[in-house]
Each structure stands twice: as structure tokens, then as C-alpha cells.
N, CA, C and O atoms as a MOPAC input file, in Angstrom:
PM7 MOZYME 1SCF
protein

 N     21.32300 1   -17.73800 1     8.34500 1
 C     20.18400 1   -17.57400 1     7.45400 1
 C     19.09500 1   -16.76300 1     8.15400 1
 O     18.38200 1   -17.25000 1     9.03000 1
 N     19.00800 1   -15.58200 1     7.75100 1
 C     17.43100 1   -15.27400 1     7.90800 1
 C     16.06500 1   -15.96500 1     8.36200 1
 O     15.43700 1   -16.79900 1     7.70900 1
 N     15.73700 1   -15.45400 1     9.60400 1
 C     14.48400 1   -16.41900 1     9.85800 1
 C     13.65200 1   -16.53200 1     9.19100 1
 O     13.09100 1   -17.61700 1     9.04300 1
 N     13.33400 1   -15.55700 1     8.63100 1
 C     11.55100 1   -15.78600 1     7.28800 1
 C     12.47300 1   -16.81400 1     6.49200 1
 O     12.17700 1   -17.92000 1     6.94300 1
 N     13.01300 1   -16.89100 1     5.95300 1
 C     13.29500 1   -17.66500 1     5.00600 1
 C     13.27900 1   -19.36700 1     5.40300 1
 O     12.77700 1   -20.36500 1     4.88500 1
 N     14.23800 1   -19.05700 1     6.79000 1
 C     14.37300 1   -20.48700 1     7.67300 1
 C     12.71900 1   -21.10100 1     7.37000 1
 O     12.52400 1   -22.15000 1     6.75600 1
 N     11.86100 1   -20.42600 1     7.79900 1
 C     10.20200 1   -20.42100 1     8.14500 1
 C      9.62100 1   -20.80800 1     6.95000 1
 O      8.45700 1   -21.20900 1     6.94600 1
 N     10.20900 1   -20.74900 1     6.03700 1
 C      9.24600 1   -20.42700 1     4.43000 1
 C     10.45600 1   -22.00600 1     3.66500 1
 O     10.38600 1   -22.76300 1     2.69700 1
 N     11.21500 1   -21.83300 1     4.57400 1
 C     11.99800 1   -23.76400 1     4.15500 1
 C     11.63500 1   -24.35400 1     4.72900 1
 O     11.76200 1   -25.49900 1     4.29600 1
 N     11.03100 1   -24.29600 1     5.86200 1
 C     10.37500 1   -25.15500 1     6.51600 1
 C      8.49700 1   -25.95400 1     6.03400 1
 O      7.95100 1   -27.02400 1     6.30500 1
 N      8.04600 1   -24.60500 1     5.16000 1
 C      6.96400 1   -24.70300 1     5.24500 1
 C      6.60800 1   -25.08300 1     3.56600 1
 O      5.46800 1   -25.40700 1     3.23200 1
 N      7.78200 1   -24.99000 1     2.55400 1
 C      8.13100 1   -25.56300 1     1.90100 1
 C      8.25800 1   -26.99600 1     1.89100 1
 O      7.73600 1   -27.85300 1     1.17800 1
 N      9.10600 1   -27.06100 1     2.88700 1
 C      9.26000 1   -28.61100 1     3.16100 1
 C      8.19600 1   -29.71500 1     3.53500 1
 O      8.14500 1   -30.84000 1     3.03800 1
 N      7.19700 1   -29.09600 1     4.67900 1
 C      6.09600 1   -29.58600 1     4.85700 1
 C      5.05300 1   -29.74300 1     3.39700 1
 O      4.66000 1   -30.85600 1     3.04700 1
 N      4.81000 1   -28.90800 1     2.89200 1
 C      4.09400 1   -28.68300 1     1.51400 1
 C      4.26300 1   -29.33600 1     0.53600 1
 O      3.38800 1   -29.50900 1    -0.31200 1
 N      6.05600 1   -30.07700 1     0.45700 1
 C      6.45000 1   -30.53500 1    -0.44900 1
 C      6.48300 1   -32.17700 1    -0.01600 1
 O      7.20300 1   -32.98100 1    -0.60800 1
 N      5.43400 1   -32.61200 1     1.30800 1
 C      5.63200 1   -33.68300 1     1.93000 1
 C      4.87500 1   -34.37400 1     0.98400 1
 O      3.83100 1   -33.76400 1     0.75200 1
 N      5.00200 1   -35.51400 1     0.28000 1
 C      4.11200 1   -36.72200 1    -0.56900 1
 C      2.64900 1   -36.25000 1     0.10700 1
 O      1.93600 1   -35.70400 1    -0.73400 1
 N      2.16200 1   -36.32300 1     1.18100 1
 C      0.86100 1   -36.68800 1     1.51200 1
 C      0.30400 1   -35.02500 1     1.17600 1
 O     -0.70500 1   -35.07400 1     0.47200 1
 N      0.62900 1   -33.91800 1     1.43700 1
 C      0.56100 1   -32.90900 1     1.61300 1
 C      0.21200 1   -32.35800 1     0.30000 1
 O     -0.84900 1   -31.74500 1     0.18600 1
 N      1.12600 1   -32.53700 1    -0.87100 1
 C      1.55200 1   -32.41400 1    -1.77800 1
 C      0.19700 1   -33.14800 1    -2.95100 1
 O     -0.14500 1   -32.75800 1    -4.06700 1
 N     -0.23700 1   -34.14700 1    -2.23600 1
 C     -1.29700 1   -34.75800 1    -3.27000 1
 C     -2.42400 1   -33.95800 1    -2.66900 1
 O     -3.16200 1   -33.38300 1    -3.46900 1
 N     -2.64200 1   -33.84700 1    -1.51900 1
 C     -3.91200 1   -32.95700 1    -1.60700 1
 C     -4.07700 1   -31.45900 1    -1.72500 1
 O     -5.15800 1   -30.90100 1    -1.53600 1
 N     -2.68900 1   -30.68200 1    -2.12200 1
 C     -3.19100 1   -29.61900 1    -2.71700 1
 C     -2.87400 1   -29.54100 1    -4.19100 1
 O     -2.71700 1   -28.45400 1    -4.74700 1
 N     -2.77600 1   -30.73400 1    -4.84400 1
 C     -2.79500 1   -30.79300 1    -5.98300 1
 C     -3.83900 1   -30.68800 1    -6.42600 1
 O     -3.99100 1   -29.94400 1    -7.39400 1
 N     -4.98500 1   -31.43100 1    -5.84800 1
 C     -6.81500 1   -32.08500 1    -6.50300 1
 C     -6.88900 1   -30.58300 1    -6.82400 1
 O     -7.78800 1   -30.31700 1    -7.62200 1
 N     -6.23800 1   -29.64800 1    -6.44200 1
 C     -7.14400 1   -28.14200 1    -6.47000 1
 C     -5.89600 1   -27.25700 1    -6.59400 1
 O     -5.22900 1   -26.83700 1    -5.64800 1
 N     -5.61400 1   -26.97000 1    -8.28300 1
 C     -4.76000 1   -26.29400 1    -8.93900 1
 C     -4.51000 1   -24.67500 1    -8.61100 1
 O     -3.42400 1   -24.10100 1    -8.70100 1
 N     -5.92700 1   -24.01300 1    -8.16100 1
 C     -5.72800 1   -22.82700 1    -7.55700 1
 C     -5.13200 1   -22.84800 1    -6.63200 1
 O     -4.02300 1   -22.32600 1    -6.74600 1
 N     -5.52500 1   -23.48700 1    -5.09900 1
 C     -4.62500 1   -23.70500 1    -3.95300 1
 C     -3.25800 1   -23.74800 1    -4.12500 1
 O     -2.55400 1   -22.76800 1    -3.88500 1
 N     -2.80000 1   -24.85700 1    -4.54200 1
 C     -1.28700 1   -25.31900 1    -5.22600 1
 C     -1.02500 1   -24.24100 1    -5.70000 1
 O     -0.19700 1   -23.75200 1    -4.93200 1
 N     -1.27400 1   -23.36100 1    -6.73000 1
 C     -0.25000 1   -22.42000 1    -7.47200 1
 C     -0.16800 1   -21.17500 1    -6.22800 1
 O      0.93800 1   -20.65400 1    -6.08400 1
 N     -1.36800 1   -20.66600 1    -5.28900 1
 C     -1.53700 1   -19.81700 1    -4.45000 1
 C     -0.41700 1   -19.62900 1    -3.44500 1
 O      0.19200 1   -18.66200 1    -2.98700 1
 N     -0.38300 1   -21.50100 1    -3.22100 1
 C      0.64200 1   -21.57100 1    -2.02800 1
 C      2.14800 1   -21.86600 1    -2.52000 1
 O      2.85700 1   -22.16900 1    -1.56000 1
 N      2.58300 1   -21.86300 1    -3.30400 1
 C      3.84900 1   -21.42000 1    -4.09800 1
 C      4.09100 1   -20.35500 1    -4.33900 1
 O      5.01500 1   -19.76800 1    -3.77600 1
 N      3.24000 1   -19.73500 1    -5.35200 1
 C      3.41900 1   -18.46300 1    -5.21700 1
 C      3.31800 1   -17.27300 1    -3.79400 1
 O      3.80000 1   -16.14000 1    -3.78900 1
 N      2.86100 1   -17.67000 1    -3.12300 1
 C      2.84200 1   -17.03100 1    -2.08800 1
 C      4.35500 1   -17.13400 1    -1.21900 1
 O      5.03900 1   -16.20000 1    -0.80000 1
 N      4.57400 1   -18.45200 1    -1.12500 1
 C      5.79400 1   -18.75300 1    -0.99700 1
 C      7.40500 1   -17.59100 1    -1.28600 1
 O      8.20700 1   -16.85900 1    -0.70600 1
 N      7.02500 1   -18.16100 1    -2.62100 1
 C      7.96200 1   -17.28400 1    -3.38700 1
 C      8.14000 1   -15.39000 1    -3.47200 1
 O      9.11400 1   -14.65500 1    -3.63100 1
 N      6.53000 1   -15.12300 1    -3.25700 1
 C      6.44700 1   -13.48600 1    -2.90200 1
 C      7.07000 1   -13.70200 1    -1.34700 1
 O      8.17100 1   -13.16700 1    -1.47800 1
 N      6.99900 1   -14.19200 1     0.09400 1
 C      7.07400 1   -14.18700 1     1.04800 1
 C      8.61400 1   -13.69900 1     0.84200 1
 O      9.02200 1   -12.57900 1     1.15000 1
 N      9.43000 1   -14.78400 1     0.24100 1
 C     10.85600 1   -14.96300 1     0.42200 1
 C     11.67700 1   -13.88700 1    -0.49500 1
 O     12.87700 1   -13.74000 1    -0.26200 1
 N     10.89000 1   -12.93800 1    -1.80200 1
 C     11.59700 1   -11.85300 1    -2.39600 1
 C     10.90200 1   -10.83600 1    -1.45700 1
 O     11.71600 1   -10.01700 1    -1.03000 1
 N      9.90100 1   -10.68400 1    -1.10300 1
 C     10.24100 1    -9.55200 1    -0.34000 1
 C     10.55000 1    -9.53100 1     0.84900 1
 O     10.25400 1    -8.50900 1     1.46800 1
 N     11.24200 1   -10.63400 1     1.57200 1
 C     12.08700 1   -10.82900 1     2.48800 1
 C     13.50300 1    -9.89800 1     2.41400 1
 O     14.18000 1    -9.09800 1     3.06000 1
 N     13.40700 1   -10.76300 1     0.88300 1
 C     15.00800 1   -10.04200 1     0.60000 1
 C     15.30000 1    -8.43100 1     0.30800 1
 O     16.32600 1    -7.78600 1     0.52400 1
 N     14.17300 1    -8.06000 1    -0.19800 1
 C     13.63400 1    -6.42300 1    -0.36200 1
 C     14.12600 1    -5.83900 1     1.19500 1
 O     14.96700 1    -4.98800 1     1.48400 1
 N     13.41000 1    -6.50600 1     1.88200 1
 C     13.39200 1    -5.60000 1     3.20200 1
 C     14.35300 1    -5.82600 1     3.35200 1
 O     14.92800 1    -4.79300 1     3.00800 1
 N     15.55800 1    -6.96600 1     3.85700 1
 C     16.91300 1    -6.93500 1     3.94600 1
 C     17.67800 1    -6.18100 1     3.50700 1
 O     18.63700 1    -5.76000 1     4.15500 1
 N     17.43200 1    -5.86700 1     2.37600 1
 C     18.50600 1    -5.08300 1     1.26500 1
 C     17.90600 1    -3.30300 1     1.94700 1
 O     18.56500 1    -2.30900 1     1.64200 1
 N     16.71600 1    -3.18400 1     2.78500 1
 C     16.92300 1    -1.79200 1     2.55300 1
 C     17.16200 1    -1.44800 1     4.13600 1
 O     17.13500 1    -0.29700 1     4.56900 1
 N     17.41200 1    -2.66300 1     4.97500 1
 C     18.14900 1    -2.28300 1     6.28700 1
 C     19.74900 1    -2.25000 1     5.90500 1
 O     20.51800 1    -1.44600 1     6.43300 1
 N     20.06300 1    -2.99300 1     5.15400 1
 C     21.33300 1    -2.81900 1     4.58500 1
 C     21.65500 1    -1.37300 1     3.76700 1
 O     22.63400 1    -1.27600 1     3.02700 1
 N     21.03200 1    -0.64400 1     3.91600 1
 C     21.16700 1     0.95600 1     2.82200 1
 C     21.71200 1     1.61100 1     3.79100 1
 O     22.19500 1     2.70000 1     3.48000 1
 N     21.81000 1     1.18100 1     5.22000 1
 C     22.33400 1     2.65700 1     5.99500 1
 C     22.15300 1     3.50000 1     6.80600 1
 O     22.07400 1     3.14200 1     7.98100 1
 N     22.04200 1     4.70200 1     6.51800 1
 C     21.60300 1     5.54900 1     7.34500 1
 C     20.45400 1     6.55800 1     6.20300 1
 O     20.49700 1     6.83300 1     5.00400 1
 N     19.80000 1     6.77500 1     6.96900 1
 C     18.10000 1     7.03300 1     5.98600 1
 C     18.75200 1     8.87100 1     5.93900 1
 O     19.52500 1     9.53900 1     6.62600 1
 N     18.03800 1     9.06200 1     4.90700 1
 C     18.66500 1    10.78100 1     4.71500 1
 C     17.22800 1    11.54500 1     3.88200 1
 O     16.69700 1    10.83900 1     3.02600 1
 N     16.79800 1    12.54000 1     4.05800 1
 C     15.97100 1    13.03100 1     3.48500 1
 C     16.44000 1    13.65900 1     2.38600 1
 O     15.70100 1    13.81100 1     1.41300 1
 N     17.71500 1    14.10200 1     2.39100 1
 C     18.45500 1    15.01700 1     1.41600 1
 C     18.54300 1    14.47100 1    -0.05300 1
 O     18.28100 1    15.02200 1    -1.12200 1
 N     18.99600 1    13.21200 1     0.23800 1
 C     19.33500 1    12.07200 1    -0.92600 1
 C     18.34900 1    11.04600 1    -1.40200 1
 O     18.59000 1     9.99400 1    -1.99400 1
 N     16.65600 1    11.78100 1    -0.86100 1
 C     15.48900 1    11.20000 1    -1.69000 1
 C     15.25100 1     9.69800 1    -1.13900 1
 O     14.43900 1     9.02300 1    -1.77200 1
 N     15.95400 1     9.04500 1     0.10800 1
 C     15.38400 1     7.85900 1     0.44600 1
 C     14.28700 1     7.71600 1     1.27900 1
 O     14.10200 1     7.01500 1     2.27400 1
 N     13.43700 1     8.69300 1     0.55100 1
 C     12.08000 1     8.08800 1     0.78000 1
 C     11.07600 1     7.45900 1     0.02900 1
 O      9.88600 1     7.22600 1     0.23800 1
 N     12.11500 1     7.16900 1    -1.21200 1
 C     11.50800 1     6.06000 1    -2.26500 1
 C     11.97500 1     4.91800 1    -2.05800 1
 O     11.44000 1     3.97300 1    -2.63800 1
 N     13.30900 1     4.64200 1    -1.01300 1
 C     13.71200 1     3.55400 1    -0.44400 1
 C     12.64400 1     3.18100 1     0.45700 1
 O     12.30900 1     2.00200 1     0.35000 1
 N     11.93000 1     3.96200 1     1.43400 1
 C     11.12700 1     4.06900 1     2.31100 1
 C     10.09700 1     3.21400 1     1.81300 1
 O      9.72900 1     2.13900 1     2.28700 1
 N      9.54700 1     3.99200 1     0.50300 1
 C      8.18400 1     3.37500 1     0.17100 1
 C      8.14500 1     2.49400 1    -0.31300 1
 O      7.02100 1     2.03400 1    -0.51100 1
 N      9.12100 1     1.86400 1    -0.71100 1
 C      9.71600 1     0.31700 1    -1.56800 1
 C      9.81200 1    -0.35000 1    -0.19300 1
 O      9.51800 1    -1.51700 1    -0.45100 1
 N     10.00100 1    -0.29200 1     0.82400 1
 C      9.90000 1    -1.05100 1     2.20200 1
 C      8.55200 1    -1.38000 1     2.56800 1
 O      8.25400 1    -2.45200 1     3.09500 1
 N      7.61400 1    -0.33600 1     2.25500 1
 C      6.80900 1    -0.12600 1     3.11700 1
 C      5.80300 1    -0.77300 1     2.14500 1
 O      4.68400 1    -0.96800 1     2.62000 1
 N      5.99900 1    -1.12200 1     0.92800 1
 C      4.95300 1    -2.14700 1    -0.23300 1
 C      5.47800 1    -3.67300 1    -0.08700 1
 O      4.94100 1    -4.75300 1    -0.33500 1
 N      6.92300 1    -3.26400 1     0.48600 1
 C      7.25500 1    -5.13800 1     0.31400 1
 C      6.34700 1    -5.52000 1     1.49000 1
 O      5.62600 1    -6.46400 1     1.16800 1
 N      6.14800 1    -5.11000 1     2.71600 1
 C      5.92500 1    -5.05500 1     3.81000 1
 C      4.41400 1    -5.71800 1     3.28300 1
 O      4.01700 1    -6.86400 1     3.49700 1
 N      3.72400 1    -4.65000 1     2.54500 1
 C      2.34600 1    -5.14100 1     2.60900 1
 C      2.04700 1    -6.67500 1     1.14600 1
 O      1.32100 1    -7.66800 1     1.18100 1
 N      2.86200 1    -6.22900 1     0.22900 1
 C      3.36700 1    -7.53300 1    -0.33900 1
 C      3.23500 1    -8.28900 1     0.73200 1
 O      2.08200 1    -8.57900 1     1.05100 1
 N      4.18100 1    -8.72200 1     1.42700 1
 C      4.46700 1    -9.64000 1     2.28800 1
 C      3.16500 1   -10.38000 1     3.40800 1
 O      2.94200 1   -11.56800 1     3.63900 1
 N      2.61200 1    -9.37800 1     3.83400 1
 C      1.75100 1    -9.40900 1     4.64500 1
 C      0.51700 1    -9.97400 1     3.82200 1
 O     -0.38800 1   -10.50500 1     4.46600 1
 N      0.40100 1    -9.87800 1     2.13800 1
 C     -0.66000 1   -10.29800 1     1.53100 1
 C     -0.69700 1   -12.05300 1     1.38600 1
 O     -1.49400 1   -12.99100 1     1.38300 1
 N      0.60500 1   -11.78400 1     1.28400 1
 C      1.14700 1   -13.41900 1     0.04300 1
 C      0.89000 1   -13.83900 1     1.77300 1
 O      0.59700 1   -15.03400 1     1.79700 1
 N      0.90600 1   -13.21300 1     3.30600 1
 C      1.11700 1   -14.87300 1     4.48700 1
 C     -0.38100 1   -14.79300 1     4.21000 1
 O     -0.99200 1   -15.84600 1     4.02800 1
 N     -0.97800 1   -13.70000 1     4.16800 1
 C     -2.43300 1   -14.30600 1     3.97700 1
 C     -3.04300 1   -15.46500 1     3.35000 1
 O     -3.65000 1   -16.40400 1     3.86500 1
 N     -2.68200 1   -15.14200 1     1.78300 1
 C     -2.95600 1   -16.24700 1     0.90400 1
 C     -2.90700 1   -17.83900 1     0.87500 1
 O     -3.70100 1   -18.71600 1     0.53300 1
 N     -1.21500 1   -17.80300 1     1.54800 1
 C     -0.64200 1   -18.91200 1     1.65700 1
 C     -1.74000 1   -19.60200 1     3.09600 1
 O     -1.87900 1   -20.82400 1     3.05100 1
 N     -2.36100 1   -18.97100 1     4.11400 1
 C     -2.99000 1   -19.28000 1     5.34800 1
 C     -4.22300 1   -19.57500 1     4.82700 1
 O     -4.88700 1   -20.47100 1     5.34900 1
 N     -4.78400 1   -18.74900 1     3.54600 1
 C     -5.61300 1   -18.80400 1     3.13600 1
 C     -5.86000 1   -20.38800 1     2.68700 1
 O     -6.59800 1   -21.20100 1     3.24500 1
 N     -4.94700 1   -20.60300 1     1.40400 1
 C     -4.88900 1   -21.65200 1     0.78700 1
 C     -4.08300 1   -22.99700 1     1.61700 1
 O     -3.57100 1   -23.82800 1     0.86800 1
 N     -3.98400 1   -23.17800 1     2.79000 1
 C     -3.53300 1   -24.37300 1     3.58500 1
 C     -4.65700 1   -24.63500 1     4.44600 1
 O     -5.43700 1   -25.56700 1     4.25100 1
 N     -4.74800 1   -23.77800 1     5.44000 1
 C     -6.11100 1   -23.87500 1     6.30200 1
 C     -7.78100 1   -23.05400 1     5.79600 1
 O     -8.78600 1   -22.70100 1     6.41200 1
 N     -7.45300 1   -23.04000 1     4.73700 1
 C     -9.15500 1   -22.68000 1     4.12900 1
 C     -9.67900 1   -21.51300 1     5.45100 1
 O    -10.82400 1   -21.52400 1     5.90200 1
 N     -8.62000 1   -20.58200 1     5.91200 1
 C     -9.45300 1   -19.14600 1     6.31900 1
 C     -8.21900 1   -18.12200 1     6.59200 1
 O     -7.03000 1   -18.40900 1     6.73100 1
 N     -8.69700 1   -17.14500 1     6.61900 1
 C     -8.28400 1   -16.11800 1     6.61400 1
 C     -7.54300 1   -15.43200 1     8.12300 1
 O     -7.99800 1   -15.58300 1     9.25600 1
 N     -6.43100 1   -14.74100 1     7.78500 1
 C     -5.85200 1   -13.74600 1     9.41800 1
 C     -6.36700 1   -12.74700 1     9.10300 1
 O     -6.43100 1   -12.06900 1     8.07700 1
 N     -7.00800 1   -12.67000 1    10.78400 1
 C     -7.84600 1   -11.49300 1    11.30000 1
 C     -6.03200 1   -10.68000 1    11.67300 1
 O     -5.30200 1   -10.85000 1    12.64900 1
 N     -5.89500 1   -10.08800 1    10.82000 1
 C     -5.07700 1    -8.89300 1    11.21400 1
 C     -5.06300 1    -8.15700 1    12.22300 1
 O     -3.96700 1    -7.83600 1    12.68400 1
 N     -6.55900 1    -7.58300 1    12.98100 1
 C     -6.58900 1    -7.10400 1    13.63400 1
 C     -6.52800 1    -7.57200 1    15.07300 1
 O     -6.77500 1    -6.69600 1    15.90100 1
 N     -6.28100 1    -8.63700 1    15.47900 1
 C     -6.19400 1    -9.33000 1    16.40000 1
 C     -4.51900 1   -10.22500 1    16.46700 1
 O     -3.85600 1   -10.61900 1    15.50800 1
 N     -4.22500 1   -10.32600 1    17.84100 1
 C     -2.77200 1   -10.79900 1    17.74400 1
 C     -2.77700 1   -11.84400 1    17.24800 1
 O     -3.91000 1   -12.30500 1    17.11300 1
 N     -1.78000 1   -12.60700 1    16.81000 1
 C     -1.41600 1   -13.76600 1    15.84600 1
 C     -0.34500 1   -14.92700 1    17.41700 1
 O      0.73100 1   -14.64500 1    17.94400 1
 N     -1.06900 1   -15.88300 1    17.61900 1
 C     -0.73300 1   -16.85600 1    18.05600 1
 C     -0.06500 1   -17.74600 1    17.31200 1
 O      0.53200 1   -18.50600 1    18.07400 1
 N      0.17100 1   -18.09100 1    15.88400 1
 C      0.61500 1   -18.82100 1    15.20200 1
 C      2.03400 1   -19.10500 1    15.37000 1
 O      2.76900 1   -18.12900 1    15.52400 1
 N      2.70000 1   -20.61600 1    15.36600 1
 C      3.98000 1   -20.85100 1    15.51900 1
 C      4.55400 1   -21.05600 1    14.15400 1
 O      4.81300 1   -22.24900 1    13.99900 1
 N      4.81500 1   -20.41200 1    13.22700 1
 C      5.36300 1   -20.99200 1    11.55400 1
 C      6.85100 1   -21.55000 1    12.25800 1
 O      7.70600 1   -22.08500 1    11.55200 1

């Protein structure tokens, strides 16, 4: 299995813990944020998978719309860990600074 995914069952799992689970309920935005975020994390997981799986990159044969479909899941991706960080620990990743975090 894919590690993001391993990471995003894991964090699922925690989320989906009884105690966990009632307190991001009181607050319906949070809850839907961190599901949905969830769920963007893990399709464009699979996006990017599917376009290391394409091959060998060719300019001839226009995969640089494969390119740019990588390069949106990418920031997709990078939005929804925000959100989800957003909506668990009430702040935001400084992007610009390295990420210590163990998911």
C-alpha cells in the first residue's frame, strides 16, 4: 500500500476514534473540512500515482498536460494537508519553513 494512503488510514482512524469524533462534531465546518480533506488527500494521491505510472514523459505526444494534471494534484494535495492541519490543530503550515511533523 502506498504510504499517503497508509498515513490518511491512519489518521482516519484516529478521527474516527469515539472521543475524537464527538469533538469535531460540536463544529460541523471542522468535521466536513477534515473529511473532505481526507478524501482530496487520498484522490490525488492516486492522480499522482497514475501519472508515474504513464512512463516515459515525451514532448512529442503532448504530455505536458499529463505534467500539469501532476502539478495541480500536487497543489490540490498540498491544500486539502493544510485544511485538514487547519481543522484538527486550529493553525496553519508555514510552508515556508521545514515540516517536523510525524503523520
Amino acid at each position: 500500500m502506498n504510504n499517503v494512503h497508509e498515513k490518511i488510514q491512519m489518521i482516519r482512524d484516529l478521527v474516527n476514534n469515539t472521543w475524537r469524533q464527538q469533538t469535531l462534531l460540536k463544529d460541523n465546518i471542522k468535521w466536513n473540512k477534515v473529511c473532505v480533506s481526507m478524501d482530496v488527500i487520498g484522490d490525488t494521491q492516486i492522480a499522482i500515482s497514475d501519472f508515474f505510472s504513464l512512463g516515459d514523459f515525451s514532448a512529442e505526444t503532448g504530455d505536458y498536460l499529463y505534467l500539469c494534471g501532476l502539478l495541480q494534484a500536487l497543489i490540490l494535495q498540498q491544500d486539502a494537508i493544510n485544511h485538514m492541519i487547519e481543522s484538527l490543530f486550529d493553525r496553519s503550515i508555514n510552508w515556508k519553513k521545514r515540516l517536523s511533523y510525524n503523520l
